[in-house]
PyMOL Python script that loads the backbone (N, CA, C, O; Angstrom):
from pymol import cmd

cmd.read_pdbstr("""\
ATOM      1  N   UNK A   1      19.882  30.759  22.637  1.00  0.00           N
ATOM      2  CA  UNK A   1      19.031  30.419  21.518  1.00  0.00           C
ATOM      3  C   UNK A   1      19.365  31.333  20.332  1.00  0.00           C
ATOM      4  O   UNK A   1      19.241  32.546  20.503  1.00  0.00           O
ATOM      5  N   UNK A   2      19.848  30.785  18.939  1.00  0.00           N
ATOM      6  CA  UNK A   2      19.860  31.179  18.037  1.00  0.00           C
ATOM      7  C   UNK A   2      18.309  32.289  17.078  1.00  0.00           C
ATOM      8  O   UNK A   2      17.263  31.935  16.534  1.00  0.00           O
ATOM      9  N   UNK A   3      18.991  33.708  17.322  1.00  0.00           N
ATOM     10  CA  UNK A   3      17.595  34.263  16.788  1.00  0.00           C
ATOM     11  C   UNK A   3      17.795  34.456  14.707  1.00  0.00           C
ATOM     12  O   UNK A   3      18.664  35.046  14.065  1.00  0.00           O
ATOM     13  N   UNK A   4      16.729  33.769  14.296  1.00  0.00           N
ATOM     14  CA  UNK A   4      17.087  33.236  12.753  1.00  0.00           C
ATOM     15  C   UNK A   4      16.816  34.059  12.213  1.00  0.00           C
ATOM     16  O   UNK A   4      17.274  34.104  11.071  1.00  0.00           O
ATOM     17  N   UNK A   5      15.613  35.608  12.828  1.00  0.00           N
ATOM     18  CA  UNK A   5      15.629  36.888  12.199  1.00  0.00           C
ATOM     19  C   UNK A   5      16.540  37.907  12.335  1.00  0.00           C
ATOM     20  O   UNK A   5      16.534  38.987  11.744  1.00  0.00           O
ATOM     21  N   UNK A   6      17.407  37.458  13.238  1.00  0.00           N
ATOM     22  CA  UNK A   6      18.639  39.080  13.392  1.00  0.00           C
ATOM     23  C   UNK A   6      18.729  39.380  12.106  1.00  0.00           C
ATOM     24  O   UNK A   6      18.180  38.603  11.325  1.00  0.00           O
ATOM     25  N   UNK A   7      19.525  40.720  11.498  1.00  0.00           N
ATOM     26  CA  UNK A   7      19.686  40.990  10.061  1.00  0.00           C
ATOM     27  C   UNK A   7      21.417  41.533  10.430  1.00  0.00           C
ATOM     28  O   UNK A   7      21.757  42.224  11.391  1.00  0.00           O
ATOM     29  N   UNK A   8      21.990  41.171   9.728  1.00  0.00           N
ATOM     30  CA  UNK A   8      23.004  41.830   9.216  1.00  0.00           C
ATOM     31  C   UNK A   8      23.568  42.809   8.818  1.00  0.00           C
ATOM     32  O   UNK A   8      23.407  42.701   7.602  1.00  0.00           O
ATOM     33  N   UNK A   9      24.134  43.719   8.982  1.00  0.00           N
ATOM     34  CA  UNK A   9      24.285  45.177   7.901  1.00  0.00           C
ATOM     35  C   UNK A   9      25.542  44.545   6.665  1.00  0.00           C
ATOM     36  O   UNK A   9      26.718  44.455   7.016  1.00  0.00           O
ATOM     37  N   UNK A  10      25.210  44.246   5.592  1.00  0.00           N
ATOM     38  CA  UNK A  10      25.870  44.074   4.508  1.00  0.00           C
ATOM     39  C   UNK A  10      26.336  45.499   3.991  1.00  0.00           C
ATOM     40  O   UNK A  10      27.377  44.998   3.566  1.00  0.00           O
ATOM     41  N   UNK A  11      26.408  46.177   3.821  1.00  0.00           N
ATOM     42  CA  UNK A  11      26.549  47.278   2.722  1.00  0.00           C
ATOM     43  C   UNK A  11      26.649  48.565   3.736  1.00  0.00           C
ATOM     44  O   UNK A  11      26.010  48.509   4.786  1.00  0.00           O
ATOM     45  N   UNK A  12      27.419  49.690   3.448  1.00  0.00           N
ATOM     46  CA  UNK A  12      26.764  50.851   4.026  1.00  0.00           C
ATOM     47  C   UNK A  12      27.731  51.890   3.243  1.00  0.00           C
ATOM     48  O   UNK A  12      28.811  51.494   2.804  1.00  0.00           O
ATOM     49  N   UNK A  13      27.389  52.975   3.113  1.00  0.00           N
ATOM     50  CA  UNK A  13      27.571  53.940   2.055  1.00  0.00           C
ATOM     51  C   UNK A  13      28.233  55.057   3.054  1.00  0.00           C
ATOM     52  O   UNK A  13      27.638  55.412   4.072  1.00  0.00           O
ATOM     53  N   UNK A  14      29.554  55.599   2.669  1.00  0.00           N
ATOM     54  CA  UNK A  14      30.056  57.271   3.107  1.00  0.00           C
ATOM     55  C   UNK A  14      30.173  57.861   2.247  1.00  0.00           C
ATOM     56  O   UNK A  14      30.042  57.390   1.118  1.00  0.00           O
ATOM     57  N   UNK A  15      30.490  59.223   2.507  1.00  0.00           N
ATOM     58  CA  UNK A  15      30.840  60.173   1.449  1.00  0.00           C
ATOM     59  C   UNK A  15      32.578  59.630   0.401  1.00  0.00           C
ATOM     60  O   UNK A  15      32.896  59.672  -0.788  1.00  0.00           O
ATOM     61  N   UNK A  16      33.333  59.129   1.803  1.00  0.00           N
ATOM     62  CA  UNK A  16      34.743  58.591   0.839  1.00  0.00           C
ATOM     63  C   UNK A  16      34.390  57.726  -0.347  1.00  0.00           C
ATOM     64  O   UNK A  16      34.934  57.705  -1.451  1.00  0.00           O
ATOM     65  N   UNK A  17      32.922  56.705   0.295  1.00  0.00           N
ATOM     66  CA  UNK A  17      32.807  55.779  -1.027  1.00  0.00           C
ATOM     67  C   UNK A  17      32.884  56.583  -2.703  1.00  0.00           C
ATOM     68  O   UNK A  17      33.405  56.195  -3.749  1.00  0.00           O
ATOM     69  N   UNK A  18      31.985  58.049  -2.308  1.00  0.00           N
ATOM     70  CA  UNK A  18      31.567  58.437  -3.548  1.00  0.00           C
ATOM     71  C   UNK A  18      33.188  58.864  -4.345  1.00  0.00           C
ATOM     72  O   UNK A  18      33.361  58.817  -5.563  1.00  0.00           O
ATOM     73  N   UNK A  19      34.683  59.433  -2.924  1.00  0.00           N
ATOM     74  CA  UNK A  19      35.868  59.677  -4.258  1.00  0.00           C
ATOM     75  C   UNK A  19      35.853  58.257  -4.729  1.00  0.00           C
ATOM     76  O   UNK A  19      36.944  58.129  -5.283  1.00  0.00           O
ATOM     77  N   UNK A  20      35.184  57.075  -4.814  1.00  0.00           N
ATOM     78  CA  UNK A  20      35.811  55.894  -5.108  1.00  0.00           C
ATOM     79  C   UNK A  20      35.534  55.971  -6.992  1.00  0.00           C
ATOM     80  O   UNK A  20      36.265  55.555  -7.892  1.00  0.00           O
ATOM     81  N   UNK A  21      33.970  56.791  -7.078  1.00  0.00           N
ATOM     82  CA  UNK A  21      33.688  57.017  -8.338  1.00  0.00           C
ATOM     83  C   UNK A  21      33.916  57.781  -9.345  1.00  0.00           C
ATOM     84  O   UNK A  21      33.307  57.858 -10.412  1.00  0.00           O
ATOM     85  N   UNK A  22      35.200  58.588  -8.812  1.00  0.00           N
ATOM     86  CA  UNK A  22      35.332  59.746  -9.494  1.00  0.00           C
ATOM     87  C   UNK A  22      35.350  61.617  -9.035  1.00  0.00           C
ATOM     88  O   UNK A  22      36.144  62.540  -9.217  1.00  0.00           O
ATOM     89  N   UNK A  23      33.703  61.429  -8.225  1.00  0.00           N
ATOM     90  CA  UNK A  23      33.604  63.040  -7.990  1.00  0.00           C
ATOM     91  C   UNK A  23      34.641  63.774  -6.903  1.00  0.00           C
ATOM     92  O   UNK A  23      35.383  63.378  -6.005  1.00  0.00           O
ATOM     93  N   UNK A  24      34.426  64.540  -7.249  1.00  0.00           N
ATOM     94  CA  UNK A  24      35.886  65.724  -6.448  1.00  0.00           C
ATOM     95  C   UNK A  24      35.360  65.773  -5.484  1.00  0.00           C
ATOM     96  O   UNK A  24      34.184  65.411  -5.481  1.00  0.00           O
ATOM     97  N   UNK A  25      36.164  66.382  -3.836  1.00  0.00           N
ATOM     98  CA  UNK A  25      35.776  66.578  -2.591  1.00  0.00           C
ATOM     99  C   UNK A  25      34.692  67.334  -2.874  1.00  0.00           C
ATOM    100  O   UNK A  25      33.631  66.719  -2.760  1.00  0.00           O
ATOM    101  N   UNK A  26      34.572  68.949  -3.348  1.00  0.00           N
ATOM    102  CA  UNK A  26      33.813  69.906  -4.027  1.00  0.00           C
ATOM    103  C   UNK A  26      32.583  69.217  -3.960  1.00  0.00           C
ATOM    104  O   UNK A  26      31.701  69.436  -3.130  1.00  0.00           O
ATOM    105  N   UNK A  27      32.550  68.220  -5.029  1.00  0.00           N
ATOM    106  CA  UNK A  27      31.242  68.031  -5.365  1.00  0.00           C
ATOM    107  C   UNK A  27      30.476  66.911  -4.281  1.00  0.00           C
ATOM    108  O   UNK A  27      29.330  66.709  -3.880  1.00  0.00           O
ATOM    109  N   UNK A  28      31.262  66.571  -4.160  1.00  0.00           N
ATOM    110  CA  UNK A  28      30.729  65.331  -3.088  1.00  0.00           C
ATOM    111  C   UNK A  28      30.296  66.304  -1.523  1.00  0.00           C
ATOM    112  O   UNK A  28      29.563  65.730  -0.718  1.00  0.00           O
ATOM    113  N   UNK A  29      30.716  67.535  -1.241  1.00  0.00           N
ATOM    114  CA  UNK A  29      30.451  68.534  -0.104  1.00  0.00           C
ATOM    115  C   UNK A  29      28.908  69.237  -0.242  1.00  0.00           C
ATOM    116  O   UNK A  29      28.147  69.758   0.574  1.00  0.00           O
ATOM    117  N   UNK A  30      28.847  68.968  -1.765  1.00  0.00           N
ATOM    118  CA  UNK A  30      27.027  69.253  -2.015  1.00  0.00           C
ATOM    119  C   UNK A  30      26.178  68.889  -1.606  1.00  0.00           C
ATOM    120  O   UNK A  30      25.057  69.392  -1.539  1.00  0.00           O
ATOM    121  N   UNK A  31      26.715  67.551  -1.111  1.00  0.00           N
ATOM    122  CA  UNK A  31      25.551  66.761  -1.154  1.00  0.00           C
ATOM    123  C   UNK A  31      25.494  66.736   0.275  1.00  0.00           C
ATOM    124  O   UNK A  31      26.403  66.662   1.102  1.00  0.00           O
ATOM    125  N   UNK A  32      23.752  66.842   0.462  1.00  0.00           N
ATOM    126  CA  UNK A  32      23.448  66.833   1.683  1.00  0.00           C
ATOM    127  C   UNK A  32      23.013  64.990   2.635  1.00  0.00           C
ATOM    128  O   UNK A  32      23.028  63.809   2.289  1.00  0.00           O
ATOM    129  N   UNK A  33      22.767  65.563   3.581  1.00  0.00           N
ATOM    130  CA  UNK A  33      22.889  64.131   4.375  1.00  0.00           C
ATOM    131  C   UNK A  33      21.344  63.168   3.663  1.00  0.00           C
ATOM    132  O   UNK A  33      21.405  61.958   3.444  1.00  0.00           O
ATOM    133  N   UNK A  34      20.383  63.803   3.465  1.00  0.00           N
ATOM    134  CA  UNK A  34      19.062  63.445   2.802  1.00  0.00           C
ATOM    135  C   UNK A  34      19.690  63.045   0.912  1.00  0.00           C
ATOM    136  O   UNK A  34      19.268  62.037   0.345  1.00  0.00           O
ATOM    137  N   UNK A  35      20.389  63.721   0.423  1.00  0.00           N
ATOM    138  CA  UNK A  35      21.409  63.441  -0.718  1.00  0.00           C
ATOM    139  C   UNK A  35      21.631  62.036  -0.679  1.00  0.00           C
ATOM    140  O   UNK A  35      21.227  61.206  -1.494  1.00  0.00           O
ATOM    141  N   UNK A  36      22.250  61.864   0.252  1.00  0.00           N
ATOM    142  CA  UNK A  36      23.030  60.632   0.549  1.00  0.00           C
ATOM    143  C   UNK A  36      22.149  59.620   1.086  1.00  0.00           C
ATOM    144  O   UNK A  36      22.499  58.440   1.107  1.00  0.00           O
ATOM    145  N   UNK A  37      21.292  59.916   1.419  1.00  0.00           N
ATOM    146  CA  UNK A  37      20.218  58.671   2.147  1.00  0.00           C
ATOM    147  C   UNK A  37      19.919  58.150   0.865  1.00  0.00           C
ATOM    148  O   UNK A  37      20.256  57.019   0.514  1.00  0.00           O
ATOM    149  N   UNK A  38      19.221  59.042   0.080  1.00  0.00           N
ATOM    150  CA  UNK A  38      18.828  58.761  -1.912  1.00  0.00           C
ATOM    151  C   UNK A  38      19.614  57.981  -2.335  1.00  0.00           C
ATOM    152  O   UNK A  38      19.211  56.855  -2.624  1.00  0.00           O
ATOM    153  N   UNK A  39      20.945  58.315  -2.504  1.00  0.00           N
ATOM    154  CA  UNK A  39      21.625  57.495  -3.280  1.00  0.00           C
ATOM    155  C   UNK A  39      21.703  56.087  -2.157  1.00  0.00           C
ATOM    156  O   UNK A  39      21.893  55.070  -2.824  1.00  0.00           O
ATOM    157  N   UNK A  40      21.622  55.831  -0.885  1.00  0.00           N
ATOM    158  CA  UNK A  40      21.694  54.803  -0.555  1.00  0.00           C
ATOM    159  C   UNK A  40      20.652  53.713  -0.665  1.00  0.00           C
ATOM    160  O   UNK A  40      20.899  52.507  -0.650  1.00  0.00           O
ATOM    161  N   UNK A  41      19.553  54.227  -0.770  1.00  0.00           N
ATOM    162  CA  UNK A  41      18.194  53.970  -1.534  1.00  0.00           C
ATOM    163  C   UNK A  41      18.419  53.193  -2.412  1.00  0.00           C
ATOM    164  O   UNK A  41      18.344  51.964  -2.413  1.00  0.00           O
ATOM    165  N   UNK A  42      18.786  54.100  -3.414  1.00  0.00           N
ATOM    166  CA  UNK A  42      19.000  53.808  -5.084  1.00  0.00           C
ATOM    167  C   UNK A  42      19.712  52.221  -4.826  1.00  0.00           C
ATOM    168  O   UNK A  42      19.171  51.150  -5.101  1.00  0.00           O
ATOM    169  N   UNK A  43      20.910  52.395  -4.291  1.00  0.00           N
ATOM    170  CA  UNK A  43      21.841  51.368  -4.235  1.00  0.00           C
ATOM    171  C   UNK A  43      21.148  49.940  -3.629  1.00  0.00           C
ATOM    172  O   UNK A  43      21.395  48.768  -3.915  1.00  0.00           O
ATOM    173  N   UNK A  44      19.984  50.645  -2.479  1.00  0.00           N
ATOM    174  CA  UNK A  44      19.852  48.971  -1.905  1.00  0.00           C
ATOM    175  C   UNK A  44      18.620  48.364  -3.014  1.00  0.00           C
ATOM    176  O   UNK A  44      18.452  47.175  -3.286  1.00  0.00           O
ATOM    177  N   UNK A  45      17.952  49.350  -3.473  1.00  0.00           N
ATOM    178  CA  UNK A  45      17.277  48.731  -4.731  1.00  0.00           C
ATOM    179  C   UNK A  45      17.983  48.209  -5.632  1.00  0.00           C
ATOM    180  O   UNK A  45      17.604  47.067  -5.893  1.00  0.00           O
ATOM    181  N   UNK A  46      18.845  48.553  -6.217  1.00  0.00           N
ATOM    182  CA  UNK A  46      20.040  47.500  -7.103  1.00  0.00           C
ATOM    183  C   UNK A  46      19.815  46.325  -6.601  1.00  0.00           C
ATOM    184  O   UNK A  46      18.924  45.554  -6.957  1.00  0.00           O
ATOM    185  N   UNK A  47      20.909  46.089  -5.450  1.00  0.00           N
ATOM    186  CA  UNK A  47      20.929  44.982  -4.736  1.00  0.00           C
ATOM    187  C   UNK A  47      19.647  44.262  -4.470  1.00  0.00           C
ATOM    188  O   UNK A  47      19.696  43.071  -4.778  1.00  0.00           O
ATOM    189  N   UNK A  48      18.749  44.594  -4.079  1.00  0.00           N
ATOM    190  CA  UNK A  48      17.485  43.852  -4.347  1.00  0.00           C
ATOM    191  C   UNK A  48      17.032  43.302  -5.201  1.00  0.00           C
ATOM    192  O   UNK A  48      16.362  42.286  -5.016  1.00  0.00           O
ATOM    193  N   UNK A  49      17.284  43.854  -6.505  1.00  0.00           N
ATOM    194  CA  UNK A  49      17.177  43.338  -7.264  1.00  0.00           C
ATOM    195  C   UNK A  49      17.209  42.161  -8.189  1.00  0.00           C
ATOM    196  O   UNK A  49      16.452  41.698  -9.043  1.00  0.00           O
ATOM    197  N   UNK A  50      19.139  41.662  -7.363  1.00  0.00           N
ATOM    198  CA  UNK A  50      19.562  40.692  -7.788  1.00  0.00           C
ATOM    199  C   UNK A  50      20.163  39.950  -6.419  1.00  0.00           C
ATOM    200  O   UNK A  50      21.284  39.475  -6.240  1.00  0.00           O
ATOM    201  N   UNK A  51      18.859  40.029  -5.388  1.00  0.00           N
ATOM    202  CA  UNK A  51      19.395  39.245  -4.038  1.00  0.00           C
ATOM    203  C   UNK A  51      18.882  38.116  -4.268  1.00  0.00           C
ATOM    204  O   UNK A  51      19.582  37.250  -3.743  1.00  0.00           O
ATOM    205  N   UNK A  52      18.137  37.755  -4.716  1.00  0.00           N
ATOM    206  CA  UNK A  52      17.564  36.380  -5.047  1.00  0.00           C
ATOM    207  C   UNK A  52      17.744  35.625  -6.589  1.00  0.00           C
ATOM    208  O   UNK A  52      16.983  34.840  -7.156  1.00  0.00           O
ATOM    209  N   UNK A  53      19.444  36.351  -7.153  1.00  0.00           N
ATOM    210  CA  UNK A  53      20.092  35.691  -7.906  1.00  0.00           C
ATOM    211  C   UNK A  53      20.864  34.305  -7.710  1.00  0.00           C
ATOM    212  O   UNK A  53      21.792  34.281  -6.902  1.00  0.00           O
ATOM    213  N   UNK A  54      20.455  32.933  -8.547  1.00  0.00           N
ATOM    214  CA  UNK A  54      21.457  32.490  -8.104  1.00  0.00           C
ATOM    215  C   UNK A  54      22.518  31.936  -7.354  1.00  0.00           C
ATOM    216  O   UNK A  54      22.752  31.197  -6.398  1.00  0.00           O
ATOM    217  N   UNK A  55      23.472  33.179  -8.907  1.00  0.00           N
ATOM    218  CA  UNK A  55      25.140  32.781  -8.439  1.00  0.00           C
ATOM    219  C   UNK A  55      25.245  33.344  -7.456  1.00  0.00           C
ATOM    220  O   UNK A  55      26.046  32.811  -6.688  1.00  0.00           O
ATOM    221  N   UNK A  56      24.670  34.439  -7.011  1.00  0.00           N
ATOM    222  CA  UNK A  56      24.653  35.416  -5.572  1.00  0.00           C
ATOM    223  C   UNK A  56      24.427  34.313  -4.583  1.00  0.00           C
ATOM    224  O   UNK A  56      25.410  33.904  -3.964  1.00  0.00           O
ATOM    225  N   UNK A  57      23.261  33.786  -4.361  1.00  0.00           N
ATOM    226  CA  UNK A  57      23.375  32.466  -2.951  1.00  0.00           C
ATOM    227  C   UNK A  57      24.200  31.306  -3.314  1.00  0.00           C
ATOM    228  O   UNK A  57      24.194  30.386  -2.496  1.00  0.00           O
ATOM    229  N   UNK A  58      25.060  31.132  -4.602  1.00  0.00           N
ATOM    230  CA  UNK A  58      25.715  30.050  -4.356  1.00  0.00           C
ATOM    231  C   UNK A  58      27.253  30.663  -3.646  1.00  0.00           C
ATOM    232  O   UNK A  58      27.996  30.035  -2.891  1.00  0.00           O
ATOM    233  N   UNK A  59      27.416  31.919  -4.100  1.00  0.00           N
ATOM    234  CA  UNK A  59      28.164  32.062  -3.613  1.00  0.00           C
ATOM    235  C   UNK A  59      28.650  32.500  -1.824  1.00  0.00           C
ATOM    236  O   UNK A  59      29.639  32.336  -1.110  1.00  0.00           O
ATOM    237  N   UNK A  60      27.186  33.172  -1.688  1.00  0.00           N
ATOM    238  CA  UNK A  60      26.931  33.177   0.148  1.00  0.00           C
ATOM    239  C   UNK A  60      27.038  31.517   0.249  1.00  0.00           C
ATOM    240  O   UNK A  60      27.114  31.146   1.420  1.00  0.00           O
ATOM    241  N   UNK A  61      27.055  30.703  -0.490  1.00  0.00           N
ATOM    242  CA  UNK A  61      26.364  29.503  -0.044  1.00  0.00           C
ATOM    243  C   UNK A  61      28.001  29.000   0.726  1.00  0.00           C
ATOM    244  O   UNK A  61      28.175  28.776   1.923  1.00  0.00           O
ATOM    245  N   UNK A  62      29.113  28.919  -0.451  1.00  0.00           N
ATOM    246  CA  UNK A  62      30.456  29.087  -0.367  1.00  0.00           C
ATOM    247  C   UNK A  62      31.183  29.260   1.050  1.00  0.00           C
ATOM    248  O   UNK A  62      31.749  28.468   1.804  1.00  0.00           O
ATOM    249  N   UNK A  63      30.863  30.974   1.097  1.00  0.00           N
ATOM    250  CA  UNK A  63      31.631  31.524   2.173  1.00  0.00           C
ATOM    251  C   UNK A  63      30.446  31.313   3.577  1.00  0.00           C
ATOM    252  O   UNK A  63      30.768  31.948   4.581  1.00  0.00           O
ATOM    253  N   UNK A  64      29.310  30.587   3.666  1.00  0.00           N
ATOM    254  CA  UNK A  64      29.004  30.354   4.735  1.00  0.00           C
ATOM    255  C   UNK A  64      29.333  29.115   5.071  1.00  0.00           C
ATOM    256  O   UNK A  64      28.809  28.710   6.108  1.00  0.00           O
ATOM    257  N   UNK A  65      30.406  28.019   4.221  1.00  0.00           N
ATOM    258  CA  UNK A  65      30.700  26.317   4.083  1.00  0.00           C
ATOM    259  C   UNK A  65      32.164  26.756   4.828  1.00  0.00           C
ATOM    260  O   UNK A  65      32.631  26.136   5.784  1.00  0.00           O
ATOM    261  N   UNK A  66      32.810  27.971   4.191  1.00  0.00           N
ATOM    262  CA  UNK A  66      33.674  28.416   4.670  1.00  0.00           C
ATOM    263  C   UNK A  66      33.774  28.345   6.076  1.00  0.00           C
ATOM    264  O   UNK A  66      34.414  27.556   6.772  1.00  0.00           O
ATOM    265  N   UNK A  67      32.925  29.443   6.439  1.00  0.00           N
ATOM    266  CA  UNK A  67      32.856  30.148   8.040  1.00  0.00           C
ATOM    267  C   UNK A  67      32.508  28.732   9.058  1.00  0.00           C
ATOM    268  O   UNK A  67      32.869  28.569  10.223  1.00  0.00           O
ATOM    269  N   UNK A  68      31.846  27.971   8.358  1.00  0.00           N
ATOM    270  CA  UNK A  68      31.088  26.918   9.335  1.00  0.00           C
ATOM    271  C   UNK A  68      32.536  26.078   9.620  1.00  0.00           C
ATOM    272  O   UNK A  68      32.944  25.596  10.677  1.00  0.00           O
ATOM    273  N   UNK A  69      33.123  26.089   8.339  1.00  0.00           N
ATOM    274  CA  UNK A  69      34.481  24.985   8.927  1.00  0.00           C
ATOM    275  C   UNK A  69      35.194  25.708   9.755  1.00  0.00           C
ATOM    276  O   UNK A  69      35.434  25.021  10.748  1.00  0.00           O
ATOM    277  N   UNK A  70      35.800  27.097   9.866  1.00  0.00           N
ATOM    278  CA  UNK A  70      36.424  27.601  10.406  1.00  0.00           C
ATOM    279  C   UNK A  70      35.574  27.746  11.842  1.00  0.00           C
ATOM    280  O   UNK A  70      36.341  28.170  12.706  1.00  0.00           O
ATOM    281  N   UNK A  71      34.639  27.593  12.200  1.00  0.00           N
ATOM    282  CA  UNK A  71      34.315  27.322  13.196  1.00  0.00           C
ATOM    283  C   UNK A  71      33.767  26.370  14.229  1.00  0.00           C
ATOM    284  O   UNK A  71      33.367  26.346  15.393  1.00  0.00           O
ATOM    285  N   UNK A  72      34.018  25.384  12.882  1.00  0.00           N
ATOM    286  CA  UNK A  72      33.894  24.064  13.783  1.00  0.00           C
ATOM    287  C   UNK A  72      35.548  23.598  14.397  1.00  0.00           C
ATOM    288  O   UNK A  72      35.780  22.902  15.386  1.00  0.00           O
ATOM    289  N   UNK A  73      36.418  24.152  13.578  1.00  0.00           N
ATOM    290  CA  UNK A  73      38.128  24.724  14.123  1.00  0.00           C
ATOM    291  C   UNK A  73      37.942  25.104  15.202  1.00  0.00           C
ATOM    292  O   UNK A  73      38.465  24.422  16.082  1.00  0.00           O
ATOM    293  N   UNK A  74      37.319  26.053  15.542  1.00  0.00           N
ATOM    294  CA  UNK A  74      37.449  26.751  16.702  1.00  0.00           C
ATOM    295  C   UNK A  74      37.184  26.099  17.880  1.00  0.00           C
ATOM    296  O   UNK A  74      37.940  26.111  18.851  1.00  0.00           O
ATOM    297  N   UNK A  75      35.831  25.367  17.801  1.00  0.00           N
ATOM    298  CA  UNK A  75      35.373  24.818  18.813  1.00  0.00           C
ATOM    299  C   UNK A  75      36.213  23.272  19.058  1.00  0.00           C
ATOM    300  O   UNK A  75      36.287  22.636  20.110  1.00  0.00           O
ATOM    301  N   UNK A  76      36.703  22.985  17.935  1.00  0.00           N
ATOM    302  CA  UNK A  76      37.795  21.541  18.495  1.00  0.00           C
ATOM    303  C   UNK A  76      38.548  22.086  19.410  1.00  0.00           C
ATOM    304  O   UNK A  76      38.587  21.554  20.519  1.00  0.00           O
ATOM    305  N   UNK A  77      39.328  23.294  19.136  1.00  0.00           N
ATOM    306  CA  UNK A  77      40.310  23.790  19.770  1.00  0.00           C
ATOM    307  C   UNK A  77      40.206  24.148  21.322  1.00  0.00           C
ATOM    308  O   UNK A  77      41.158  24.006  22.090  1.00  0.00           O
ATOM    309  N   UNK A  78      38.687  24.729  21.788  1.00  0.00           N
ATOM    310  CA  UNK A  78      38.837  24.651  22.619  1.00  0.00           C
ATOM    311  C   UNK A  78      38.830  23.648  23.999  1.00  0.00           C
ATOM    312  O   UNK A  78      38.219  22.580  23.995  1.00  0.00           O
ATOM    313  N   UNK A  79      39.607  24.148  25.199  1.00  0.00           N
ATOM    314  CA  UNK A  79      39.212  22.785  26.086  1.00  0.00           C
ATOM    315  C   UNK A  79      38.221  22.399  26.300  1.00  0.00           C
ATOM    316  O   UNK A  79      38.089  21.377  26.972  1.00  0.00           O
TER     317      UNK A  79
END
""", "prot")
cmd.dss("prot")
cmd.show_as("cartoon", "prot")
cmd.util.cbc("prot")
cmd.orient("prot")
């Protein structure tokens, strides 16, 4: 039986993400593990923000038209 509340992990944040923005090893070594929970915070509030945008579900809408064909592939294929 398909459970329709499982959740997904979309997103998840490391310290490498932060050289992605710029800051030096140095500075990114400051930051503590509670540091980093904050900024992951910060970030899923963004995203909340604009989860019920939209072009955002047309485009999940897309790559789930995607996945469904590629797995209706799958299941022809098998015996």
């Amino acid at each position: 039986m398909t459970d329709w509340n499982k959740g997904f992990t979309v997103m998840t944040l490391c310290r490498y993400d932060l050289k992605q923005t710029g800051l030096s090893d140095a500075e990114i070594a400051v930051l503590s593990d509670e540091d980093m929970e904050v900024i992951a915070q910060e970030m899923d509030n963004f995203i909340e923000d604009y989860y019920f945008d939209k072009e955002v579900w047309e485009h999940v809408t897309q790559i789930g038209l995607h996945r469904l064909e590629l797995a209706r592939t799958r299941k022809e294929k098998q015996p």
